[in-house]
MIBAMAR-466669 format. One record per residue (C-alpha): residue in three letters; x negated, y negated, z negated. Coordinates in steps of 0.1 Angstrom, whole numbers. Example, Ala and Ser with C-alpha at 12.3 -4.5 7.8 and 13.67 -1.06 7.14 Angstrom:
BEGIN
+------+-------+-------+-------+
! resn !    xx !    yy !    zz !
+------+-------+-------+-------+
!  Ala !  -123 !    45 !   -78 !
!  Ser !  -137 !    11 !   -71 !
+------+-------+-------+-------+
This chain:
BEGIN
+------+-------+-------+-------+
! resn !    xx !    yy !    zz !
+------+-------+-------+-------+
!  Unk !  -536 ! -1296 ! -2070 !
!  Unk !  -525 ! -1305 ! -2037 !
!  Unk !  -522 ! -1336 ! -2015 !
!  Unk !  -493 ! -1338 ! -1987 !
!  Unk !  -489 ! -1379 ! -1966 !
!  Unk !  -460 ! -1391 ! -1962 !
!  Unk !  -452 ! -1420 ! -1938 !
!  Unk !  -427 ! -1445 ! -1951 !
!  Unk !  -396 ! -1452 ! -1931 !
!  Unk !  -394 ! -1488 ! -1913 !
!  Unk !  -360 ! -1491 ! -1935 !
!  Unk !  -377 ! -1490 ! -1966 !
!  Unk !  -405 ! -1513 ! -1958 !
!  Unk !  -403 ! -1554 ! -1953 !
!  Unk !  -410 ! -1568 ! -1914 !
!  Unk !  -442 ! -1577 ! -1922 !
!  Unk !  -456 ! -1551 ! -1934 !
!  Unk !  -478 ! -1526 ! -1915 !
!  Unk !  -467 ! -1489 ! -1912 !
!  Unk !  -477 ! -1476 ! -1949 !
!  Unk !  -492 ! -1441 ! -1952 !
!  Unk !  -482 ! -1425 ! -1986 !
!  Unk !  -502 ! -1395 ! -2000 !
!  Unk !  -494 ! -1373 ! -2026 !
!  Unk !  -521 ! -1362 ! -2045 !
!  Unk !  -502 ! -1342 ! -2074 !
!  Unk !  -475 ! -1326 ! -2087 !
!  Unk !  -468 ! -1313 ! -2121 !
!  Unk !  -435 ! -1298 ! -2131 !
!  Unk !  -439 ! -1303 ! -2170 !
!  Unk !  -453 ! -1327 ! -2191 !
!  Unk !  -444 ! -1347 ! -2220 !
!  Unk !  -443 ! -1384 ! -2236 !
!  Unk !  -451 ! -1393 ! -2272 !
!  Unk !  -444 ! -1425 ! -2293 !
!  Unk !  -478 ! -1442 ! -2299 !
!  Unk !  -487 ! -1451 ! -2339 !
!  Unk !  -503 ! -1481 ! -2344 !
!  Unk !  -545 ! -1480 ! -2332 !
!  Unk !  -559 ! -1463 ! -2362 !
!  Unk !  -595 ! -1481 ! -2352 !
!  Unk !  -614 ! -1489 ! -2319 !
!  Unk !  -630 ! -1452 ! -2324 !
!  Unk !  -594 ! -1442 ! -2303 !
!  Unk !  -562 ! -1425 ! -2303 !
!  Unk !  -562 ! -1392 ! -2322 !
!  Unk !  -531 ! -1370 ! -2304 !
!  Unk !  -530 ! -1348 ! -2342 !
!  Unk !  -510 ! -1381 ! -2353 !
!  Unk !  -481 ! -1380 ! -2321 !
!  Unk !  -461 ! -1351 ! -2339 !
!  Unk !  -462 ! -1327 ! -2311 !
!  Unk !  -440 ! -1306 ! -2317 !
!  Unk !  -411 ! -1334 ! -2312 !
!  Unk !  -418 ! -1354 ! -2280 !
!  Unk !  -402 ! -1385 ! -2265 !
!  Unk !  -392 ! -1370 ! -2232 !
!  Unk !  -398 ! -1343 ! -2209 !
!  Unk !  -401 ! -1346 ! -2171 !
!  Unk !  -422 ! -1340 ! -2146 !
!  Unk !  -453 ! -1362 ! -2130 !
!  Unk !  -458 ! -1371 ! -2096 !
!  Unk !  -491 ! -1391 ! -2086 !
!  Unk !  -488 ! -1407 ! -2049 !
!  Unk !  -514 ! -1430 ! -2034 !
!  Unk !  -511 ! -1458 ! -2003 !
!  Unk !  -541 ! -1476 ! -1992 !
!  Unk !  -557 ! -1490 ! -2025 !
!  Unk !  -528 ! -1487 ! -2047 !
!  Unk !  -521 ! -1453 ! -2070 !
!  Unk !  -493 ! -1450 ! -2091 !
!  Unk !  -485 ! -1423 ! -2116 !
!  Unk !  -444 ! -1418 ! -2116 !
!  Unk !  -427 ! -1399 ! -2144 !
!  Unk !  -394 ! -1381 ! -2132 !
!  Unk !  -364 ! -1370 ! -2145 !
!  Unk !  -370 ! -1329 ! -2140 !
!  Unk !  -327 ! -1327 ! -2131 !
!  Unk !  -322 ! -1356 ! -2106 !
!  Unk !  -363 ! -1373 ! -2101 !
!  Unk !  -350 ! -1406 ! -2115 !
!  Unk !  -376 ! -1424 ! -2127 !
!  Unk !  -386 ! -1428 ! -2164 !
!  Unk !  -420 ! -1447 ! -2163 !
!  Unk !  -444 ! -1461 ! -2140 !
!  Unk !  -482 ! -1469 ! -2141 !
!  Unk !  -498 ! -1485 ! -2112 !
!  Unk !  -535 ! -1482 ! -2106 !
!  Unk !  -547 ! -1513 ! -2089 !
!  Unk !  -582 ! -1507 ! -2069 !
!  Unk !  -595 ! -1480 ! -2088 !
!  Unk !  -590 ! -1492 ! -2119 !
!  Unk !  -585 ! -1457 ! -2134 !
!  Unk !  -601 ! -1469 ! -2172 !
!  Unk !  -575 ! -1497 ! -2176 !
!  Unk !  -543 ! -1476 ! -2172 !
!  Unk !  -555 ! -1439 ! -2181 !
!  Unk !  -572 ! -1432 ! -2214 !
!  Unk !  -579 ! -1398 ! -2233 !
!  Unk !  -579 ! -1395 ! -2266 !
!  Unk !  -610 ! -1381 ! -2286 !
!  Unk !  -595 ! -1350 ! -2303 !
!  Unk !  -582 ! -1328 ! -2273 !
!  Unk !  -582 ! -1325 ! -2232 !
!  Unk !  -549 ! -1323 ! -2228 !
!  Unk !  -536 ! -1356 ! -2240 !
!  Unk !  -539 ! -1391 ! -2227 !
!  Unk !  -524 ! -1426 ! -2235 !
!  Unk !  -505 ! -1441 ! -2203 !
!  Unk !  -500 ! -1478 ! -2197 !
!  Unk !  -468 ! -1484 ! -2179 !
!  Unk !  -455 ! -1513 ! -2162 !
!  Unk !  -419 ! -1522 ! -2160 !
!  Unk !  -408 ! -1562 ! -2140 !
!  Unk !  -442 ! -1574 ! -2153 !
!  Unk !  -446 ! -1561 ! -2187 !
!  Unk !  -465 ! -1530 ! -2198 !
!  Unk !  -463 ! -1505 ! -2230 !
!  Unk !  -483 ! -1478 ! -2237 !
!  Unk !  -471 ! -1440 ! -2239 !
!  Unk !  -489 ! -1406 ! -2251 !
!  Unk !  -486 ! -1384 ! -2220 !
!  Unk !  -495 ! -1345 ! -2225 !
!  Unk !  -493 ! -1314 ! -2209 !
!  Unk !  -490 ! -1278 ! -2222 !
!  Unk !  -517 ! -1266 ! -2197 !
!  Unk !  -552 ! -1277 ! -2203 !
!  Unk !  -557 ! -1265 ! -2162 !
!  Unk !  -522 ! -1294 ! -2155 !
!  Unk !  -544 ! -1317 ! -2173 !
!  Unk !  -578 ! -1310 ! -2155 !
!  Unk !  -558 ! -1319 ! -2121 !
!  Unk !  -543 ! -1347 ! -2135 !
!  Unk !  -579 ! -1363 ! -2140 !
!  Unk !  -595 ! -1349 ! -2109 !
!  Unk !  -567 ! -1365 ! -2086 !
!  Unk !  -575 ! -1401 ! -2105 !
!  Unk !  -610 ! -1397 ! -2099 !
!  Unk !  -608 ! -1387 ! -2061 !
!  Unk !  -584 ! -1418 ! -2062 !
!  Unk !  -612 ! -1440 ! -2072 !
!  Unk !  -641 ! -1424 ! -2054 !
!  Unk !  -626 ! -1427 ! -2019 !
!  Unk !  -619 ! -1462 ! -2028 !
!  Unk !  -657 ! -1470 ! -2029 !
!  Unk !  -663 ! -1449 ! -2000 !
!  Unk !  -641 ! -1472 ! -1980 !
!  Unk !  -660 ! -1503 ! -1997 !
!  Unk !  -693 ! -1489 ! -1985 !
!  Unk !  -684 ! -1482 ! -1948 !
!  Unk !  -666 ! -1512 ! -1945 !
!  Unk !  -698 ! -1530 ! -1954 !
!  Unk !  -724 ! -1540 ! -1924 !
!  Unk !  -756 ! -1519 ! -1925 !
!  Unk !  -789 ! -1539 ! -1936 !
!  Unk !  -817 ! -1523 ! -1933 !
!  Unk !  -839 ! -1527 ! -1970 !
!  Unk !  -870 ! -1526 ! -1950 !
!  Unk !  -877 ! -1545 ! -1918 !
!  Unk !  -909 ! -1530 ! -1899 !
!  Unk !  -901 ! -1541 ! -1870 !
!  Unk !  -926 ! -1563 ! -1850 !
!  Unk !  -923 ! -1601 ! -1852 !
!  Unk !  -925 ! -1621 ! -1821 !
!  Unk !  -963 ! -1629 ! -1815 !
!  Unk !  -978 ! -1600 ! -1840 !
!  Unk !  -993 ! -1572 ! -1825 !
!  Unk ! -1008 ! -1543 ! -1843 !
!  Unk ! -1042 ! -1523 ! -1840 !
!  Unk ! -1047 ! -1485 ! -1843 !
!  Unk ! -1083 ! -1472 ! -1851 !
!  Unk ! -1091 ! -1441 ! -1840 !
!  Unk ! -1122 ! -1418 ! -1851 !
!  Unk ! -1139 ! -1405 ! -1822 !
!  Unk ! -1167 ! -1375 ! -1823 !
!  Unk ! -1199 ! -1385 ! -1807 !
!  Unk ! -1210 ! -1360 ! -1781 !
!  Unk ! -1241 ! -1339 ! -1785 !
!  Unk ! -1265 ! -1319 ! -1763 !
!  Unk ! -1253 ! -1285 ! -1783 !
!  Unk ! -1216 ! -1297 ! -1774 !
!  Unk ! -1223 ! -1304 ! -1734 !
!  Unk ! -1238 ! -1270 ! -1732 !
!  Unk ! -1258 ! -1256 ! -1698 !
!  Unk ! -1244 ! -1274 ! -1668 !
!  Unk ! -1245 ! -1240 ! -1644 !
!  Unk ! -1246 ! -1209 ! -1672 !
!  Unk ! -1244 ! -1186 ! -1639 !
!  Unk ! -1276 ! -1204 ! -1620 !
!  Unk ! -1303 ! -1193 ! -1649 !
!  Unk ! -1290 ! -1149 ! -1645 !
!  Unk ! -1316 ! -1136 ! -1624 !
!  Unk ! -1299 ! -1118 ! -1592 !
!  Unk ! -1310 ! -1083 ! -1585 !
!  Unk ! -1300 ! -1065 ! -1551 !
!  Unk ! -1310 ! -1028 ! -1543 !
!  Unk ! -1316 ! -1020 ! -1507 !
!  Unk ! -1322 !  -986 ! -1484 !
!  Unk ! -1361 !  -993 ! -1486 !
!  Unk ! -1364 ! -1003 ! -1524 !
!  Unk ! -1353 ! -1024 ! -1546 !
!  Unk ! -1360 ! -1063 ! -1538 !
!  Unk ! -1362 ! -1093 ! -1565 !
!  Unk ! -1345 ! -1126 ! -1564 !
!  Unk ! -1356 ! -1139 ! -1593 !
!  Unk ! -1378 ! -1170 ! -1594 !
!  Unk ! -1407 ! -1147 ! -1611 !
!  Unk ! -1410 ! -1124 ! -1579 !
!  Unk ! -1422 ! -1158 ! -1559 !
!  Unk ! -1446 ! -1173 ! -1581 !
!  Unk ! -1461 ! -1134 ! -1592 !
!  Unk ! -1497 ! -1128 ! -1581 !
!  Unk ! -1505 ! -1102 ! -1561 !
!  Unk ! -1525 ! -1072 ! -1577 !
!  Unk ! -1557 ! -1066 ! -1562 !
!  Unk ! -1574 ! -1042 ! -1584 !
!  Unk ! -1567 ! -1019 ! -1613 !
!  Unk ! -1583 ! -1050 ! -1634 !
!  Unk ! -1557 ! -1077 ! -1630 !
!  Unk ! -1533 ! -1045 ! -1641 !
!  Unk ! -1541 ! -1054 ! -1678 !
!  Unk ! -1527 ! -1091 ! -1676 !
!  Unk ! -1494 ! -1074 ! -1652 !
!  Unk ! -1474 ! -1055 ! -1673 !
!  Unk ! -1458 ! -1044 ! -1642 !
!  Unk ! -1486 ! -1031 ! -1622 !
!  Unk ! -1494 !  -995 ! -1617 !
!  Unk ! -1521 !  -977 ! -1637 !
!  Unk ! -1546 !  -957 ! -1624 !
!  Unk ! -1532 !  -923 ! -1640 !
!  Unk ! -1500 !  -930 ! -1620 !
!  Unk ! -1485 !  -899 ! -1596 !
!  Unk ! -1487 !  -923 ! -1567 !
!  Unk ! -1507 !  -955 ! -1555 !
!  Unk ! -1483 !  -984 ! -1545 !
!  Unk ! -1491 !  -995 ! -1508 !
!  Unk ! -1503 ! -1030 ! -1499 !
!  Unk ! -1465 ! -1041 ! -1495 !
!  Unk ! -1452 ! -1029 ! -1529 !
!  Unk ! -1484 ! -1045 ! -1552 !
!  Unk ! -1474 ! -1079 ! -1540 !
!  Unk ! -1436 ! -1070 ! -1561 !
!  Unk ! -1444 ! -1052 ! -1601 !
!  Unk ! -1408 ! -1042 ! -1598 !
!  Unk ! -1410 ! -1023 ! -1568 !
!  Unk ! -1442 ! -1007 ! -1573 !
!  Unk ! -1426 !  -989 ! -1609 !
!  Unk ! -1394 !  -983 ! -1582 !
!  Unk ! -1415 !  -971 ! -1555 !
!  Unk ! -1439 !  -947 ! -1586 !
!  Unk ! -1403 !  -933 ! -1599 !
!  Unk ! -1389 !  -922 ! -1568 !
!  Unk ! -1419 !  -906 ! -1557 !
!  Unk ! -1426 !  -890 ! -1588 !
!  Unk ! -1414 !  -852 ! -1583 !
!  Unk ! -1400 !  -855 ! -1544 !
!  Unk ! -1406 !  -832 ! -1516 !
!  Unk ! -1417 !  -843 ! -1483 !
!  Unk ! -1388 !  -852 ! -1462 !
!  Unk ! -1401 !  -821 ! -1442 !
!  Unk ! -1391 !  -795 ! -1462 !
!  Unk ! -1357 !  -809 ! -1475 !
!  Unk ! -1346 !  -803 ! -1438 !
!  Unk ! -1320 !  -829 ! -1435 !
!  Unk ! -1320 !  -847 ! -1466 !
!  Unk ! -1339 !  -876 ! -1471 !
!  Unk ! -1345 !  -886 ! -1505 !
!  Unk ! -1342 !  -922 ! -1519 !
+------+-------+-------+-------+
């Protein structure tokens, strides 16, 4: 199946008339036209009763569309004069085209001749001639009521828009804020700060202010961080005021030669 437009010369065509676009939708080169019995019953045609084997005619069948009009022509197959005609008005494929219930490849044709009509068996010896045949109807009609839905203004089935004077409210849920959720204000101001210098190791933590001094090896037992009396080395008057330099001060001495015999190491 094929489809080829064709633009119809001015000469063929009345003044008034806009230039016509003509497309052919199919082309077959055999097909064949039966005598019609009488309607057995509204059931439909059978094509069994035709006889077959002795047909009417024998042409060829060319299907051509413009704008909302589709005609089916048959044509002599020596010099394309035409035999029949049957115009399909607006997609009215039912009205003109109907298949019989007892094969594929047969359908009964209403043709039109100066106003009247008569009906004709049409068949072809292909069933794949007569599955065109249909398809090019049916693309007929559906691009018909493409066109009719385009050409239509768009409504809208559901207007949300906003009327003039409404407005509209959107709730929002909001977490409440807890202590757990604020967290410490400074996380780096409550870290101790520890700084070692060349004569011992001195505290900046707010402990080392507020820490009694040790006066005797009594007040040891409340001090975790006072010296006992079994220690290597006493802590002087400077270091019992600070626990953590006294353990400092006990460590480094614990062990160490005087500063006399290393020569000129000092020890730390």
């Amino acid at each position: 199946m094929f489809c080829i437009a064709i633009i119809t010369r001015a000469s063929q065509r009345p003044n008034n008339m806009s230039e016509a676009i003509e497309h052919l939708r199919l082309v077959v080169r055999e097909c064949f036209v039966y005598k019609l019995p009488p309607r057995p019953s509204n059931s439909g045609y059978r094509a069994d009763k035709w006889g077959l084997s002795n047909p009417l005619w024998t042409g060829r069948m060319k299907i051509t569309a413009t704008d909302s009009l589709c005609t089916i022509n048959l044509l002599d197959p020596k010099d394309g004069s035409l035999f029949a005609q049957a115009p399909l008005r607006d997609g009215e494929v039912d009205k003109v085209v109907e298949r019989v219930i007892d094969s594929s490849r047969y359908f009964v044709l209403r043709v039109e001749n100066k106003g009247r009509h008569a009906y004709l068996g049409v068949g072809f010896q292909e069933r794949a001639d007569a599955f065109d045949f249909n398809m090019a109807l049916q693309d007929f009609k559906k691009g018909l009521t493409r066109e009719k839905e385009a050409s239509k203004p768009y409504v809208a089935q559901n207007d949300c828009s906003l009327k003039e004077g409404e407005t509209i409210k959107i709730a929002f849920k909001m977490k409440k804020k807890t202590e757990e959720d604020e967290g410490p204000a400074d996380p780096v101001a409550s870290i101790p700060m520890v700084s070692l210098s060349l004569d011992g190791l001195q505290s900046q933590s707010p402990f080392a202010a507020t820490a009694a001094p040790v006066a005797s090896p009594a007040a040891s037992s409340t001090n975790p961080f006072a010296p006992t009396p079994d220690s290597a080395a006493a802590p002087t008057s400077a270091n019992a005021s600070n626990p953590f330099e006294a353990d400092w001060a006990g460590f480094g001495d614990s062990g160490a030669k005087p500063a006399a015999e290393q020569g000129d190491w000092v020890a730390f």
